[in-house]
C-alpha positions as CSV (number, residue, x, y, z in Angstrom):
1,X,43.6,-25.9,43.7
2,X,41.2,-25.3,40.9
3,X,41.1,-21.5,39.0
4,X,38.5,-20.5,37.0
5,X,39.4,-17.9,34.0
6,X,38.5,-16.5,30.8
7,X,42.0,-16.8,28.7
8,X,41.5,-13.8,27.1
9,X,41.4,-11.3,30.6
10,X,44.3,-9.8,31.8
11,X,43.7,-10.3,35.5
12,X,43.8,-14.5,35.0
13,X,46.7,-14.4,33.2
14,X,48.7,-12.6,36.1
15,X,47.1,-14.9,38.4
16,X,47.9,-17.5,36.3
17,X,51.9,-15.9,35.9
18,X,52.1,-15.7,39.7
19,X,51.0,-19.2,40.3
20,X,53.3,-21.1,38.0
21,X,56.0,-18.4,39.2
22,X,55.0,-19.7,43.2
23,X,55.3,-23.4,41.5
24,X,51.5,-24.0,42.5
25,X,49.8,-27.0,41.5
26,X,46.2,-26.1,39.7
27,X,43.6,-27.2,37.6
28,X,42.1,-24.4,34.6
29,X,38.8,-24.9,34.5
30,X,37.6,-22.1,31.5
31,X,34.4,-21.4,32.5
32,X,33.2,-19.7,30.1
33,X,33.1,-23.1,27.8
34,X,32.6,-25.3,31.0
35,X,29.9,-23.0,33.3
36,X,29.4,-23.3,37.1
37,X,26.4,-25.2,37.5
38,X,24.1,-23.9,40.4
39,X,25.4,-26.0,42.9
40,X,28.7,-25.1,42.0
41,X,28.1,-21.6,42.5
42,X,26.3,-21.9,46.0
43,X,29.9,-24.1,47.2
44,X,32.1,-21.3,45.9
45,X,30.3,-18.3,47.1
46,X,30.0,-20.2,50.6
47,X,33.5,-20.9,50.2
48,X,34.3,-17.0,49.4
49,X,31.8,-15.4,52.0
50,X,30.1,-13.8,49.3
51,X,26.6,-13.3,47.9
52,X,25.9,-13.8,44.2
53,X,25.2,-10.5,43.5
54,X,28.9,-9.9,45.0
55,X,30.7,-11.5,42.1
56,X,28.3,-10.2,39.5
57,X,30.1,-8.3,36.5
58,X,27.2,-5.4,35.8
59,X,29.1,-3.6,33.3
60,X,28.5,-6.8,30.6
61,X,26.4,-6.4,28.0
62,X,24.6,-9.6,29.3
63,X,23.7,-8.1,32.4
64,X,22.2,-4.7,31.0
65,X,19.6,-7.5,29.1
66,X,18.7,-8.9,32.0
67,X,18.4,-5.9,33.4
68,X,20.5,-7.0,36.8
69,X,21.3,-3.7,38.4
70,X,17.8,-3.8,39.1
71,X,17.2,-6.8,40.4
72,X,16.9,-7.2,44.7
73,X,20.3,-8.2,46.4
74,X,18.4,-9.9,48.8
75,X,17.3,-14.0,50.3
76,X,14.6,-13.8,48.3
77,X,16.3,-13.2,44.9
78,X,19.3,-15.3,45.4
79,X,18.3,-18.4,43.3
80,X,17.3,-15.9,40.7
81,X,20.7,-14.4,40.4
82,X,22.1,-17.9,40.9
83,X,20.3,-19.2,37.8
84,X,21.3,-15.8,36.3
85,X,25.2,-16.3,36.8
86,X,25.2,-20.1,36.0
87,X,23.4,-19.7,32.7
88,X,26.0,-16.7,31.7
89,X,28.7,-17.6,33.1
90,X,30.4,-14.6,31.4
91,X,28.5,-12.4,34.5
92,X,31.1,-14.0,36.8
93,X,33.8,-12.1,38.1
94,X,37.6,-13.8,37.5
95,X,39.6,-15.4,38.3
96,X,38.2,-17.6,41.2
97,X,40.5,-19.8,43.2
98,X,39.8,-23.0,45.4
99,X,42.0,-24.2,47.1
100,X,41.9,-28.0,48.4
101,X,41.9,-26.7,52.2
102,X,38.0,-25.0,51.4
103,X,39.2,-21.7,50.8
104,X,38.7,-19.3,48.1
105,X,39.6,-15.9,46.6
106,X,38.8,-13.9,43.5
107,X,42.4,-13.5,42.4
108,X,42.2,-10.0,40.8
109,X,45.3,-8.9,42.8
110,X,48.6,-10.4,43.2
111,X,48.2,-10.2,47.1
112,X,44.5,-12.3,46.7
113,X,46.5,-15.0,44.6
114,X,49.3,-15.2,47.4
115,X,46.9,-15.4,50.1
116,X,45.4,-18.6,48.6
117,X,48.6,-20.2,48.4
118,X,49.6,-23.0,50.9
C-alpha cells in the first residue's frame, strides 16, 4: 500500500493515525517533493474511477493562476489538466491510497481509509 500526503494536512495525518492504529503496512510517498508524473496520474485516477478534474483542489492559489475553474472537464482537456496536476502537484487532493490489490481511495475520511484496508 502506497499513500500519498502533504505532512503538514490534517486529513493525512488521521489517515496516517488510522493506518498504523489498523497495523497497515505502507509506503509515504510526499508528493509534494516527489510529484505524480503523468503516467502516474492516469494509473491512479483509473485506479480511483475518477477524472482529473475530480481530484482537483480549486480553492489553491495555484489553480486561480491557471485559471482551472474555467477550464472544460471534458476528453478533450484531460491531458491538459493532467499536465496541470503533475506539474503542481499541490492541486491534488490528499491523501491518496493504493493498495497492492489495484484499488484506491482518497482517504479524507476514516471510513475511505478502512475501506482500503485488506
Amino acid at each position: 500500500m502506497e499513500i500519498w500526503i502533504n505532512p503538514a494536512c490534517s486529513k493525512c495525518r488521521s489517515a496516517l493515525s488510522l493506518l498504523d492504529a489498523e497495523k497497515a503496512e505502507y509506503t509515504v510517498r510526499y508528493y509534494l517533493e516527489d510529484p505524480p508524473t503523468v503516467e502516474e496520474l492516469h494509473a491512479v485516477l483509473t485506479k480511483l474511477g475518477l477524472e482529473p478534474w475530480d481530484i482537483a483542489r480549486l480553492g489553491e492559489p495555484e489553480a486561480d493562476t491557471l485559471g482551472l475553474a474555467s477550464w472544460a472537464r471534458d476528453e478533450t482537456q484531460r491531458d491538459r489538466w493532467l499536465e496541470a496536476l503533475a506539474a503542481h502537484p499541490a492541486l491534488i487532493q490528499r491523501p491518496i491510497i493504493t493498495a497492492d490489490d489495484g484499488t484506491a481511495v482518497i482517504g479524507r475520511s476514516p471510513d475511505a481509509v478502512r475501506s482500503i484496508l485488506p
